[in-house]
C-alpha positions as CSV (number, residue, x, y, z in Angstrom):
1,X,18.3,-2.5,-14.4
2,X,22.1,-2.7,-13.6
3,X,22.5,0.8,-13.9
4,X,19.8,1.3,-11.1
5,X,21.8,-1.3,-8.7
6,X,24.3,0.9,-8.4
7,X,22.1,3.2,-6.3
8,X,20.5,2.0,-2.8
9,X,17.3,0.2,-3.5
10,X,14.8,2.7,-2.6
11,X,12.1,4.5,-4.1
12,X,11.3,8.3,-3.5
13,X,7.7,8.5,-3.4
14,X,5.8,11.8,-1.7
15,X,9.4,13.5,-0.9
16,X,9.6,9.9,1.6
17,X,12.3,7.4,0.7
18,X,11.1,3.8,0.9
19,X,12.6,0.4,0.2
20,X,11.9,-1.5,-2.7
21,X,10.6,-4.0,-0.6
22,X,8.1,-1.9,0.7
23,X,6.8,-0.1,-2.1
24,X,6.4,-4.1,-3.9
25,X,4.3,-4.6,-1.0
26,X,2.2,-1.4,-0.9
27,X,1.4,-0.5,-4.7
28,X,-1.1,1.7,-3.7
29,X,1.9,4.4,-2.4
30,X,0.8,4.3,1.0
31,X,3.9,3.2,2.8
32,X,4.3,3.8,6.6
33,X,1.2,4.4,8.5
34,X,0.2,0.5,7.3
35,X,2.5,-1.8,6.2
36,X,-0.4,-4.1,4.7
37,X,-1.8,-3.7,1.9
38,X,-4.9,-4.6,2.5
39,X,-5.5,-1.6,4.7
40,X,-7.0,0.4,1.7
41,X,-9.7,-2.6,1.8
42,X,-10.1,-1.9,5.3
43,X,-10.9,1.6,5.0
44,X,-14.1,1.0,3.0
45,X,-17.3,0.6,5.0
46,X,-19.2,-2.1,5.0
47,X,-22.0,-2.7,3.6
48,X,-25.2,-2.0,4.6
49,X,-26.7,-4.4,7.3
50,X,-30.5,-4.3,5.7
51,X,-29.6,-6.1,2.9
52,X,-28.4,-9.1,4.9
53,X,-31.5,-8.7,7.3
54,X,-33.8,-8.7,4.1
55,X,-32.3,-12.2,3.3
């Protein structure tokens, strides 16, 4: 891990260079248009309102 300090602490992912700090944050790769992670939650639809009406 030394030898990598030596470097600037960035990741090249997608041709885009991104901090460390941000690719810890964003696993998923998807730095930039949403800097929380839980955006690729967000994307999913929710789920169908029957089922709750059916309760």
């Amino acid at each position: 891990m030394s030898s990598d300090s030596g470097r600037d602490p960035a990741i090249k992912l997608f041709g885009r260079t991104i901090p460390l700090q941000e690719a810890k944050a964003e696993p998923s790769g998807c730095a930039g248009e949403g800097e929380q992670p839980q955006d690729a939650t967000a994307i999913e639809p929710p789920p169908p309102p029957s089922s709750a009406d059916n309760g």
